[in-house]
N, C-alpha and C positions, 0 to 999 in steps of 0.2 A: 591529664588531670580531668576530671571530673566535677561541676560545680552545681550547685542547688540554687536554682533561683529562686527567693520567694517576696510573693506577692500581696499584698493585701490591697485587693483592686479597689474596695471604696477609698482606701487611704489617700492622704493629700487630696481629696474631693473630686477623685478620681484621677489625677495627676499620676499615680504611681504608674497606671496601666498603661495610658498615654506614653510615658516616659520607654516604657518595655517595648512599645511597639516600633518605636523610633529607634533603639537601640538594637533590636532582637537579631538584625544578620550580622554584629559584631561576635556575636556568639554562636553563629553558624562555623565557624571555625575549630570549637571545645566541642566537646558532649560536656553536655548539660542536660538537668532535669527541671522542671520547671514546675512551683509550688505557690496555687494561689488558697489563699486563706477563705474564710467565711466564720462566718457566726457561732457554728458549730464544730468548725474547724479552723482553731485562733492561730497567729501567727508561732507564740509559746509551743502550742502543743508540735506544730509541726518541725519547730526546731527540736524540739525534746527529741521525736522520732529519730531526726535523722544525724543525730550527734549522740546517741545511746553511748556508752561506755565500750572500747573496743571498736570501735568504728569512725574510720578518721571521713571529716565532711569540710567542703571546703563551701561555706554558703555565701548566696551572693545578696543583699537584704534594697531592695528599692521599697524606696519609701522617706518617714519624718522619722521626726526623732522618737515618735511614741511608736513607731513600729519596732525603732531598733532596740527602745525598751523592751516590748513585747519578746524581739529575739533575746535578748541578751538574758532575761529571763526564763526563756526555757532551754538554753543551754546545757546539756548533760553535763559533759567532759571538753573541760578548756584544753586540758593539753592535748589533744586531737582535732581541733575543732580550729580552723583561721577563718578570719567572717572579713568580705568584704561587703561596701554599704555606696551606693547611688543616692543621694540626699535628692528627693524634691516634695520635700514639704513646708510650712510656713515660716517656722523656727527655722529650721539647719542648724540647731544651736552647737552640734557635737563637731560637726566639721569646720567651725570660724576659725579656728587656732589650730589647725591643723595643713594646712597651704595647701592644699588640695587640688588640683588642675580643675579652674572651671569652667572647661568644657566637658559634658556631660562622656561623648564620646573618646576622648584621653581618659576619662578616669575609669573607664568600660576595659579600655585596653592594659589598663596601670593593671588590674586584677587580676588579667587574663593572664599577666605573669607568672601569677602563681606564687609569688615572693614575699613572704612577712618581712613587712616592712618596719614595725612598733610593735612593741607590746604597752597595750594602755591597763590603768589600773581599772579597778572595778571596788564599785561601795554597795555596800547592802547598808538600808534602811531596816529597824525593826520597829514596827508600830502598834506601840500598846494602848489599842482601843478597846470597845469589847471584847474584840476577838484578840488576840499576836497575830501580827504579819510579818511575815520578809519580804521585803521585796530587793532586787537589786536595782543598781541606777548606773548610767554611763557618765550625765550630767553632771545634777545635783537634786540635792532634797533639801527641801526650806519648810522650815514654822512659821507659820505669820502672813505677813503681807504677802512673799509671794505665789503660795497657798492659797491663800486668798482672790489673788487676782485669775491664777487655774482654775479657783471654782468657779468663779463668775463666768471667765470667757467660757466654758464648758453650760455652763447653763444659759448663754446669749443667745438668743433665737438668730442674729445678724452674724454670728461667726461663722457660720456656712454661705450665706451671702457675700461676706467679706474674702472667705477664701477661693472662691471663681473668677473673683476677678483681680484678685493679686493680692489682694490686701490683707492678707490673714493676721499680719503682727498686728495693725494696727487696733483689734479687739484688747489685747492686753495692754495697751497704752490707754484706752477707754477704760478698761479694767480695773489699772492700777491706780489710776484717779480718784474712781470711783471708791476703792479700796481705802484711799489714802483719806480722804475727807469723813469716811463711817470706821472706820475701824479704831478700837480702843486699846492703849497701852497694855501690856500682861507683864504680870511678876514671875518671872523665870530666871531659874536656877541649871546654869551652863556648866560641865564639866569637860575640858580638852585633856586628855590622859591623865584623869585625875586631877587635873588644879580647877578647882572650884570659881566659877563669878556670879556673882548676882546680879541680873540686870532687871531692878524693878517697873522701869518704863519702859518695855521692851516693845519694839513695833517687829522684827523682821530677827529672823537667823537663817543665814543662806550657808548650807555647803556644799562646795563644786569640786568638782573633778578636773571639770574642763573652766574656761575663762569666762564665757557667756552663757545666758538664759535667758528665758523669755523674748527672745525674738533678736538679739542681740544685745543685751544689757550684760557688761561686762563687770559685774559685782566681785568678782574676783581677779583682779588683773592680773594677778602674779602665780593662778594656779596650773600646776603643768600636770599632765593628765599619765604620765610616763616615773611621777619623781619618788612613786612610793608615800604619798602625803594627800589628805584632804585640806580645801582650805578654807576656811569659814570667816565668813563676815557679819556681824550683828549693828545694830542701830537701837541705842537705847536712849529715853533722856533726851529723844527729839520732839518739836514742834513740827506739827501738821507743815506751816509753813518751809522749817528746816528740812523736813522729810522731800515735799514736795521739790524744792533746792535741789537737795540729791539726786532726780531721777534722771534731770536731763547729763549734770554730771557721770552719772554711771554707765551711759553708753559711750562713756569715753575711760574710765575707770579709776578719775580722777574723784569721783565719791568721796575715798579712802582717807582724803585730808583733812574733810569737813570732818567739825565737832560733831559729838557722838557716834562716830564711827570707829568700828574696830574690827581688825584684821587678825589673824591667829591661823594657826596650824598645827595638823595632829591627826591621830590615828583614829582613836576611838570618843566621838562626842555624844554626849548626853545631855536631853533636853528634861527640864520636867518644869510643870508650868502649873498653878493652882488653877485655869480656867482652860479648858479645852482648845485645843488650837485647830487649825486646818495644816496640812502637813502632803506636801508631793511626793514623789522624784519622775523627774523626765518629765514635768507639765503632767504625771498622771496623779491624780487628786487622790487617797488614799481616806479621807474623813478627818474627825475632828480626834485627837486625843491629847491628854494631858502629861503623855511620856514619850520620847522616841531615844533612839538610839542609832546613829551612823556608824560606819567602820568600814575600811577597807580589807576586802576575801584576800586573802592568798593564792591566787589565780590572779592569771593575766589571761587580755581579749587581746587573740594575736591577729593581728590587723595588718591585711592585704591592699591598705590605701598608706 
């Protein structure tokens, strides 16, 4: 077999390259080719390349979870295409729920197998701002709050400081504080395949693929990333204080019980909001818009971990 490895060497704040060089005579063993990114050369387009239609690629993706975004999204042809993935970035949000060997070296070798081991689902996001976007997501995609908190750590001059010396989550806990004391209720109108809710105090609409986001915040505890289902949780009709309550419960995912929260499941969800929201997937920030749309593609990410 043959494997692609790619790199995006600023990634994880330079962690990913470090990571490859420590690893690199595990893979003296395959032929491999080996793909690093750049500015001009994103990690997307290089997947596009080498998973073209007709052409089976076995990619090996080091890096965070916004790289694996980056691949997952340039993806040609799922049914040719088995992606294995090396997490070392600040999040790891995609592999918690997943039992992973964590030693770095076992999961080098787990790959080298060659063996799909899962097939996970996949959601695209459609985001109706000025322009229409698609994007896909591994994750999840949120309105609201935690939207909000990707923007901010994304614009914090300290979250490159914080991620050298280990500390990268801890910006989104700075974040979501932050978020949670300025940010104001929205009147939004939810639709899970068709049944309709109004949530007029709405702080946050999260939906996951996987269990965790944002650094470990388990907002979905019951989502399995394999079962054919997205799972969405909303917070409406909370107090600042209430909210705050919630956050240290949700890295345990016991959230779910407090008042005003609500859990649901489904295929296709629709958000529409009278006041512009901020709107992610994968922690990557998309802008602000007053419509989105989730769903799950019809393809499966066949997965060599």
């Amino acid at each position: 077999m043959t494997f692609d490895i790619v790199i995006n060497p600023a990634g994880a704040s330079g962690n990913s390259l470090k990571l490859w060089k420590k690893l690199r005579h595990i893979f003296d063993s395959v032929e491999c080719r080996l793909h690093y990114s750049s500015p001009e050369r994103p990690v997307s387009e290089i997947c596009r390349r080498l998973t073209a239609k007709g052409r089976h690629s076995n990619l090996v993706i080091i890096g965070g979870d916004g790289t694996l975004n980056e691949a997952l999204n340039g993806i040609d042809c799922f049914e040719e295409t088995t992606l294995g993935f090396i997490p070392c970035g600040t999040g790891n949000d995609m592999c918690r729920d997943m039992d992973l060997p964590k030693s770095k070296k076992k999961l080098a070798e787990r790959i080298l197998q060659g063996k799909v081991r899962r097939e996970a689902d996949i959601g695209e996001l459609t985001f109706y701002g000025k322009e229409t976007v698609k994007r896909r997501f591994n994750i999840s995609s949120d309105v609201g709050f935690g939207a909000s908190t990707c923007a901010y750590a994304d614009r914090s001059r300290i979250k490159p400081l914080l991620n050298r010396i280990g500390l990268g989550r801890l910006i989104y806990l700075i974040g979501a504080l932050g978020v949670c004391f300025t940010s104001k209720p929205a009147d939004v109108l939810l639709s899970v395949d068709g049944r309709k809710t109004r949530c007029p105090r709405c702080l946050c609409i999260i939906v996951m693929n996987h269990c965790y986001e944002g650094g470990g915040f388990k907002f979905c505890p019951h989502a399995d990333f394999t079962d054919g289902k997205l799972d969405i949780v909303y917070g409406d009709g909370l107090s600042k204080l209430e909210f705050l309550r919630m956050l240290p419960n949700a890295y345990k995912g016991t959230h779910i019980k407090l008042r005003g929260i609500t859990e649901l499941r489904g295929n296709v969800i629709t958000i529409c909001s009278k006041q512009p929201l901020w709107i992610h997937t994968d922690g990557e920030v998309l802008g602000k818009a007053k419509r989105a749309e989730m769903r799950l593609l019809p393809q499966k990410l066949r997965l060599l971990v």
